[in-house]
LOPABA-681168 format. One line per field, with one value per residue (C-alpha): y, x, z; residue number from 0. Coordinates in nm, 4 decimals, padded with zeros to 6 digits, m for minus. Example, Ala and Ser with C-alpha at 12.3 -4.5 7.8 and 13.67 -1.06 7.14 Angstrom:
2
c2: [m00.4500_m00.1060]
c1: [01.2300_01.3670]
c3: [00.7800_00.7140]
num: [0_1]
END
This chain:
372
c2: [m02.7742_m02.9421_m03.1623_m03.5370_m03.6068_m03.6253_m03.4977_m03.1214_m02.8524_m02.8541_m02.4584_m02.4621_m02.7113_m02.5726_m02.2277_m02.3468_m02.4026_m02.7733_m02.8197_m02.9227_m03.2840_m03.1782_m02.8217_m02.9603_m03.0914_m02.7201_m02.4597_m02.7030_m02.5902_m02.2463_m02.2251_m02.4053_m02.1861_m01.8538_m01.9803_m02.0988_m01.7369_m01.5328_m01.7408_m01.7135_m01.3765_m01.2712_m01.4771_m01.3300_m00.9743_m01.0285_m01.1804_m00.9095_m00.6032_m00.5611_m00.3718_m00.1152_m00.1502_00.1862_00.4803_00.8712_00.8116_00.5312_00.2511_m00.0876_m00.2962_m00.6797_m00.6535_m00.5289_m00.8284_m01.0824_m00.8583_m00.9481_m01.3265_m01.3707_m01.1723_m01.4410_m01.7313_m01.6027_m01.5201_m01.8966_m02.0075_m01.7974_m01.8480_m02.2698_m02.5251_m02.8124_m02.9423_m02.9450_m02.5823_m02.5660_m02.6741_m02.4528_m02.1466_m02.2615_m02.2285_m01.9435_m01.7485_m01.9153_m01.7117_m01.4101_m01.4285_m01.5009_m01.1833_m00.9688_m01.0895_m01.0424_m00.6772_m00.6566_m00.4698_m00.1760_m00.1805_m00.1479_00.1190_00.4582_00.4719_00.2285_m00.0531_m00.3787_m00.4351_m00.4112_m00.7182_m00.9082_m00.9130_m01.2705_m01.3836_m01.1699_m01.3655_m01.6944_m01.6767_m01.5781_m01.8988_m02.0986_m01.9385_m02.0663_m02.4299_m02.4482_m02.3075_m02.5573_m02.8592_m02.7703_m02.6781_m03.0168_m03.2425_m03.0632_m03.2645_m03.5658_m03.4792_m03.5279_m03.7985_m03.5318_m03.3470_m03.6501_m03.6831_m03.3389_m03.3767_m03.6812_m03.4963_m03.1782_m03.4611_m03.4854_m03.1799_m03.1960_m03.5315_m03.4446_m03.1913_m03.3126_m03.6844_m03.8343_m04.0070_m04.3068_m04.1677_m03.9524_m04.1353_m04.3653_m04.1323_m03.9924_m04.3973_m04.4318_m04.1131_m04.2198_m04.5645_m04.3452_m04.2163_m04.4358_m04.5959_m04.4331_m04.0456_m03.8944_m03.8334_m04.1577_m04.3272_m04.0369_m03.9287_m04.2935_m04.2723_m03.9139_m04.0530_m04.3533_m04.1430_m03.9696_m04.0599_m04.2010_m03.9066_m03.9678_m03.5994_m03.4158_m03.1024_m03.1840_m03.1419_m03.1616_m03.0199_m03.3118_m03.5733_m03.4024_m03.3807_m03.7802_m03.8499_m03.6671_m03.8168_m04.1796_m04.0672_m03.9485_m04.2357_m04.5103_m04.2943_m04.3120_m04.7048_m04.7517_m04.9539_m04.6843_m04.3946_m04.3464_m04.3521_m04.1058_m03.8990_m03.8459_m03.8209_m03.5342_m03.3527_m03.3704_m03.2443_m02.9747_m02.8774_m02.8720_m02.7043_m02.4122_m02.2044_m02.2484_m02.1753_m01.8728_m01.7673_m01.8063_m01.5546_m01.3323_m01.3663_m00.9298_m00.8208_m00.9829_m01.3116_m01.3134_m00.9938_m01.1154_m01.1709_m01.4283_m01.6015_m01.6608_m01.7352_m01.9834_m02.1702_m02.1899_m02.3343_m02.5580_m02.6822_m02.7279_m02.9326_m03.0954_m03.2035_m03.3095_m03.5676_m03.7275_m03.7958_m03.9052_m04.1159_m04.2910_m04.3396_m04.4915_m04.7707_m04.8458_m04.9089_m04.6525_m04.5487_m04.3339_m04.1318_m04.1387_m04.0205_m03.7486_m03.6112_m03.5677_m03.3865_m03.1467_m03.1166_m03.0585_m02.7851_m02.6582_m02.6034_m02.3703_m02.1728_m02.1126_m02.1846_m02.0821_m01.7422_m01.6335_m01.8146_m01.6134_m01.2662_m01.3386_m01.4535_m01.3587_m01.6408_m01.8615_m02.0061_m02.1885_m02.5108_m02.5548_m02.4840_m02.7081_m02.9678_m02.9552_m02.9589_m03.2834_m03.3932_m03.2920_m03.4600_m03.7814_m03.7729_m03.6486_m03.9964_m04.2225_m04.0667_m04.0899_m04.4671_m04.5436_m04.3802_m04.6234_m04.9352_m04.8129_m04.7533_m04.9855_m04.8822_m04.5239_m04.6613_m04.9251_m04.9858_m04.9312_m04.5870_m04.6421_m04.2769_m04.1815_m04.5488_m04.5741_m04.6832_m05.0970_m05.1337_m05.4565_m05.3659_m05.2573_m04.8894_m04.8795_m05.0243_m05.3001_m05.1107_m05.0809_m05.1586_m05.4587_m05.7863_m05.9067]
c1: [m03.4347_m03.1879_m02.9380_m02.9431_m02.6746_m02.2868_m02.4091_m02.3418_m02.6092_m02.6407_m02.6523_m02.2644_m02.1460_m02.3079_m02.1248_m01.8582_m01.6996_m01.5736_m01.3681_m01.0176_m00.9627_m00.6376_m00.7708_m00.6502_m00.2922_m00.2699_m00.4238_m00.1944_00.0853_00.0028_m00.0394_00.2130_00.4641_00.2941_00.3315_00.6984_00.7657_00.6093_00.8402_01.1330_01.1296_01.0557_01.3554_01.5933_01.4634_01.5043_01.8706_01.9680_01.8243_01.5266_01.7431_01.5396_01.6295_01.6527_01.8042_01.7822_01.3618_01.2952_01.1962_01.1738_00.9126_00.8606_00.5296_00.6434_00.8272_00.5600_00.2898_00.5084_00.5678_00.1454_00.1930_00.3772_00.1791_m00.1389_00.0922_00.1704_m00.2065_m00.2938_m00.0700_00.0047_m00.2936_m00.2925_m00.1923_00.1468_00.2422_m00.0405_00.2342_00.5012_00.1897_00.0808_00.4662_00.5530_00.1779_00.2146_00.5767_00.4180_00.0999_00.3296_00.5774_00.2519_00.0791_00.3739_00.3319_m00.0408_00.0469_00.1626_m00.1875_m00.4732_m00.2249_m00.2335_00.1529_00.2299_00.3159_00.4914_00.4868_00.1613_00.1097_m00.2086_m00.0366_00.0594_m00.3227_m00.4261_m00.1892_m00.2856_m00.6606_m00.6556_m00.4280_m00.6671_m01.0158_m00.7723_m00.7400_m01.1169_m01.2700_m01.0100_m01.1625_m01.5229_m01.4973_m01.3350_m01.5727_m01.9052_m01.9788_m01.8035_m01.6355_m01.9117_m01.8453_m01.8933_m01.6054_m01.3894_m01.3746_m01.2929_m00.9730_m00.8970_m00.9715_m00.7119_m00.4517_m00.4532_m00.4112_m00.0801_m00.0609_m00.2265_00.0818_00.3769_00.2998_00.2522_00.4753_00.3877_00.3140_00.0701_m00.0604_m00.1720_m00.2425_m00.5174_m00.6372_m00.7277_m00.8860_m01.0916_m01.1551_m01.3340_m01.6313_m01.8749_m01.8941_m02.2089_m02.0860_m02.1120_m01.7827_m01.6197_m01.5516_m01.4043_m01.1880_m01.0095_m00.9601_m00.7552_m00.5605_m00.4851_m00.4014_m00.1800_00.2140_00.4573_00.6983_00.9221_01.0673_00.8173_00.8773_00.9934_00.7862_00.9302_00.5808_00.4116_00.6730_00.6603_00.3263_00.2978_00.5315_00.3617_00.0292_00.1694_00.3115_m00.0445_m00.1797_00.1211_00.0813_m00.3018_m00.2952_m00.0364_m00.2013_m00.0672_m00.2038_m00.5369_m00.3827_m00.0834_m00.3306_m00.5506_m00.2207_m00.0663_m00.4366_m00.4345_m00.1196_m00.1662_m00.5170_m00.3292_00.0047_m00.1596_m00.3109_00.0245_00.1970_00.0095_m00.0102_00.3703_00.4390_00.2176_00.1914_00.2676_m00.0586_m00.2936_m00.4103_m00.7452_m00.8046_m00.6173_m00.8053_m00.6064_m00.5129_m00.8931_m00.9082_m00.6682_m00.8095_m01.1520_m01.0653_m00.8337_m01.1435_m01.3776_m01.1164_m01.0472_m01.4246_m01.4327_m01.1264_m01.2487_m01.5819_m01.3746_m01.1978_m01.5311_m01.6766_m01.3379_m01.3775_m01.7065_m01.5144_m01.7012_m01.4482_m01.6105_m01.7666_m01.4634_m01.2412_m01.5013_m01.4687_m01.0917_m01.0474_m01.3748_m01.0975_m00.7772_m01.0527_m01.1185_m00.8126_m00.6718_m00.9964_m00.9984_m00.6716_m00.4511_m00.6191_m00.5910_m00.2058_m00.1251_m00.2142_m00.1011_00.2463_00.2888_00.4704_00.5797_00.2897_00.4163_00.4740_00.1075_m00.0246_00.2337_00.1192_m00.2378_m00.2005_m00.0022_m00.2832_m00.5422_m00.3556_m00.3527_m00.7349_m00.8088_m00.6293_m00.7989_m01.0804_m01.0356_m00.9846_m01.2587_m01.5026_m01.3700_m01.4680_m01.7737_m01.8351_m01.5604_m01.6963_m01.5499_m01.2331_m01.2339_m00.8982_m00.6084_m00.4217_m00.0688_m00.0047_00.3711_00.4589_00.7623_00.6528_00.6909_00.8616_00.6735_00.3580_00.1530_00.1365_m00.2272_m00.4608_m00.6802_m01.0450_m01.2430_m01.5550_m01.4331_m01.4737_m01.2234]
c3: [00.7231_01.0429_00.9549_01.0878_01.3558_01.2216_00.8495_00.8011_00.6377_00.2791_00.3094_00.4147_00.1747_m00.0751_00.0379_m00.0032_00.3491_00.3297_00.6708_00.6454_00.8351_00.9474_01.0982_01.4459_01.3365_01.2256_01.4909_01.7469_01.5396_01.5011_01.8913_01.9974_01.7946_01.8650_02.2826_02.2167_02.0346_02.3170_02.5790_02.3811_02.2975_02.6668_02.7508_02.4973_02.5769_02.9645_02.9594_02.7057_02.9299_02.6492_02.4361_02.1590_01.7484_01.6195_01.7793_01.6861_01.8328_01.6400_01.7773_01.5701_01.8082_01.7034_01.6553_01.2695_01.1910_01.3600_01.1091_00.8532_00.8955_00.9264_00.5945_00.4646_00.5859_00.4196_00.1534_00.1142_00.1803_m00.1446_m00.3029_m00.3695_m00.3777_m00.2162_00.1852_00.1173_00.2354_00.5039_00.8145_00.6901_00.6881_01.0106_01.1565_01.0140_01.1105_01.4641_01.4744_01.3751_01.5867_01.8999_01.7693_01.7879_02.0626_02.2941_02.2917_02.3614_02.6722_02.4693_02.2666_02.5806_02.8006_02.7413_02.8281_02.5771_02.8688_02.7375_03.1214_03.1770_03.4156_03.3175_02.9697_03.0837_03.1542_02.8019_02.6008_02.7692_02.6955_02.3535_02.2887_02.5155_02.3093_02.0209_02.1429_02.2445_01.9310_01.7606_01.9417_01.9122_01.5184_01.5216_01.7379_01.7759_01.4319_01.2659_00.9541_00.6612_00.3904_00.1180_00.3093_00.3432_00.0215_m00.0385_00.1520_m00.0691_m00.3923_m00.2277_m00.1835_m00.5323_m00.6364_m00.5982_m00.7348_m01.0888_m01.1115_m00.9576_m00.8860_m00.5070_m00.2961_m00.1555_00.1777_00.1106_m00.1654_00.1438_00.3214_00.0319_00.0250_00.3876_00.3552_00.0849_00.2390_00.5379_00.2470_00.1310_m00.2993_m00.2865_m00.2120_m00.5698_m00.7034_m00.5509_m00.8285_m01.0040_m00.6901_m00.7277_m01.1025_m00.9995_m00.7538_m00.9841_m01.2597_m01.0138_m01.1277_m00.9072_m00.7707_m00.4364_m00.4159_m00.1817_00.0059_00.4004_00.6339_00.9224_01.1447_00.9899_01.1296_01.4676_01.4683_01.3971_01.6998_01.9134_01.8170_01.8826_02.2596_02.3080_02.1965_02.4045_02.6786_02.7475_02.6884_02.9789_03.2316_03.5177_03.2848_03.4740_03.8451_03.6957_03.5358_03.8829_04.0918_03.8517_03.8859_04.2399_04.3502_04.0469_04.2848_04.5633_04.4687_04.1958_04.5155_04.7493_04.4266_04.3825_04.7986_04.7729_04.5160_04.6109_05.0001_05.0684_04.9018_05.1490_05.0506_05.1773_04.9409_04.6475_04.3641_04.1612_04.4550_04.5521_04.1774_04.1730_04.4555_04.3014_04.0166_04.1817_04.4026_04.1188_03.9435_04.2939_04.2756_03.9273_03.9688_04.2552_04.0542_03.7528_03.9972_04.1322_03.7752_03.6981_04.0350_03.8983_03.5643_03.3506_03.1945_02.8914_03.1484_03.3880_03.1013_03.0478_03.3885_03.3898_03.0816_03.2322_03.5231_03.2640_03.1220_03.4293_03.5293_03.1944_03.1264_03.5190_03.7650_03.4800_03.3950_03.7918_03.7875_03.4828_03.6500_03.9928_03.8638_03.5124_03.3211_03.5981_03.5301_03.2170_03.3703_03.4475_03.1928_02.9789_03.2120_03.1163_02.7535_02.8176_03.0349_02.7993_02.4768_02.6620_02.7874_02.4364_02.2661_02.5487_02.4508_02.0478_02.1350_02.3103_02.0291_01.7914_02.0375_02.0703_01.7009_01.5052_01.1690_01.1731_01.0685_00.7922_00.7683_00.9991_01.0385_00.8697_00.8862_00.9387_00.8823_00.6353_00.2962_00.1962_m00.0937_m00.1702_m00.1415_m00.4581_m00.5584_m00.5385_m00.2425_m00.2515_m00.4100_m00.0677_m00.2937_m00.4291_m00.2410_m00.0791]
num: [0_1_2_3_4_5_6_7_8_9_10_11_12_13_14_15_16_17_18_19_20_21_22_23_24_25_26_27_28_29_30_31_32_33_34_35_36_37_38_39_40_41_42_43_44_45_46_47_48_49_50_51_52_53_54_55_56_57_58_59_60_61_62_63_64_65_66_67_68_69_70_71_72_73_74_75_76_77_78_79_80_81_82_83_84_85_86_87_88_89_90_91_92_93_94_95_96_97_98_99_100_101_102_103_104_105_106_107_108_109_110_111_112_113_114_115_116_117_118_119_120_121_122_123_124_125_126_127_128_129_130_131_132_133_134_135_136_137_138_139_140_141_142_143_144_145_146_147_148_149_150_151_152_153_154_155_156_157_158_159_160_161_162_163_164_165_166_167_168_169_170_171_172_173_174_175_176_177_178_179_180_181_182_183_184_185_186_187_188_189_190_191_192_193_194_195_196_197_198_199_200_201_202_203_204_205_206_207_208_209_210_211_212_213_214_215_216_217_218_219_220_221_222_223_224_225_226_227_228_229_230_231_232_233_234_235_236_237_238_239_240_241_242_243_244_245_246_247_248_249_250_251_252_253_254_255_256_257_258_259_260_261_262_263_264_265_266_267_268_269_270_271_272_273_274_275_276_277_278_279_280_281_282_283_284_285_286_287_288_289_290_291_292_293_294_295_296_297_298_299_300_301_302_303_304_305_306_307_308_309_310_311_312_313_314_315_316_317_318_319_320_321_322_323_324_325_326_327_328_329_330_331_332_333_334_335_336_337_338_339_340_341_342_343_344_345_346_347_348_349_350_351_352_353_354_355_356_357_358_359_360_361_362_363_364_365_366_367_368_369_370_371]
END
């Protein structure tokens, strides 16, 4: 039996495996605190003299206390129902991933390296596999209604027993307002979340504010009228600096010979070639398409140009890559925008997440079945 476009197999829903809506929100978390951890803790180590905890031939490594903070995170996931405790798990895992990761140089030598120099470009593809597998789980197929409303009905779980706030009671409402009356289960999903009592004391979550303001500087950022002619300039001088970058640092080991450099500069020329096409489609004002090509150029440019940058000059290749996942949130919230001109219906009601809460306004939203 195949599933019709944007509705998900029976088979897996009937499994069991209902996709979370905020899956993204979280794996960005998780990576961007495992990256921050592994940058950090480089830093510390290297202005310290990488110092060893233990003495007497013991040896206390961070890769034990990174085991133990994933340890906790899944601790928390089983623990507690509900989204409330998913950003603090994905913090706190992130923190222990990057605590573990760090010393994969120590895992694939025989001499237990931690200097082991393409430890850099190991560490930076596993986060980038991360980040890819993150966006196609999250866009290869819209979120089913059936699923949407099994978000809603997890909002409440921690409404039935503590009561919801009146932020993420609306956030629960425009969730809901996303699945169609006819989705079995509607009508009883609203009576729970009406039967849900009023309860302002929620735990703080301060990933979830972050992670609001960051979404809104995406989403100012890619609506700037000089945000197009910014975003080709940035990817052009990023082709043309990555390889002299690259030839720079490593200019005694014979360029024409070196592998990363020559990696570098292919990947820099194939998302060269993709920008100037994005640029075209962009003076022909296609922008869908245009938008399109510069994020295949953003992608280019980490799965390819960064790899090569990360083993030719370990991690002084931070800023570019930093640079790209700017690049890439901003393409990613033109591109978010777009969709929704194109197909208005997706969203019945406007986003007022992270919005603070009017006190005049009725507890419960207008029924999105009833007229209006």
């Amino acid at each position: 039996m195949m599933s019709t476009p944007g509705v998900r197999s029976p088979y897996l829903l009937r499994a069991g495996l209902v996709r979370n809506v905020q899956t993204a929100q979280h794996l960005t978390t998780f990576v961007v605190s495992g990256v921050s951890t592994v940058l950090i803790t480089r830093l510390i180590l290297g202005l310290s003299g990488y110092p060893q905890i233990g003495g007497k031939g013991l040896h206390i490594a961070h890769v034990l206390p990174g085991g133990l903070l994933m340890l906790l995170a899944i601790f928390l996931l089983l623990a507690y129902v509900g989204p409330v405790v998913r950003p603090a798990a994905a913090l706190i895992g992130g923190v222990g991933f990057g605590l573990f990761i760090d010393e994969v140089g120590k895992f694939v030598t025989s001499d237990n390296n931690y200097f082991y120099q393409p430890t850099a470009a190991i560490v930076y593809v596993v986060f980038v596999l991360i980040v890819l597998a993150s966006r196609f789980f999250t866009t290869r197929r819209p979120i089913d209604p059936r699923e949407q409303l099994a978000n809603v009905v997890d909002h409440a779980v921690e409404g039935v027993a503590g009561g919801l706030s009146r932020h993420r009671l609306t956030q629960a409402w425009e969730q809901l307002s996303l699945v169609p009356p006819d989705v079995p289960g509607w009508a009883e999903t609203k009576a729970l979340l009406e039967a849900c009592p009023s309860d302002e004391v929620e735990l703080i979550a301060p990933v979830d504010a972050a992670w609001r303001a960051v979404q809104r500087g995406f989403d100012r950022l890619s609506t700037h009228p000089y945000a197009p002619r910014v975003a080709v300039a940035v990817l052009v001088v990023q082709a043309i600096s990555a390889p002299l970058i690259a030839a720079g640092i490593r200019f005694d080991n014979g360029l024409l010979t070196n592998f990363p450099v020559l990696g570098v500069a292919a990947g820099s020329l194939l998302s060269a070639t993709f920008t100037l096409r994005g640029w075209l489609r962009l003076r022909r004002q296609d922008r869908v398409r245009a938008v399109r090509l510069f994020e295949l150029a953003v992608l280019t440019s980490l799965l390819v140009t960064q790899v090569f940058q990360f083993a030719g000059t370990q991690f002084a290749a931070v800023g570019g890559m930093t640079l790209d996942l700017a690049l890439l949130g901003v393409l990613g919230a033109e591109s978010a925008r777009l969709r929704r001109e194109v197909s208005p219906a997706v969203v019945t009601k406007p986003q007022l997440w992270g919005l603070p809460p009017d006190p005049d306004a009725p507890r419960f939203p207008q029924d999105p079945a009833d007229p209006a």
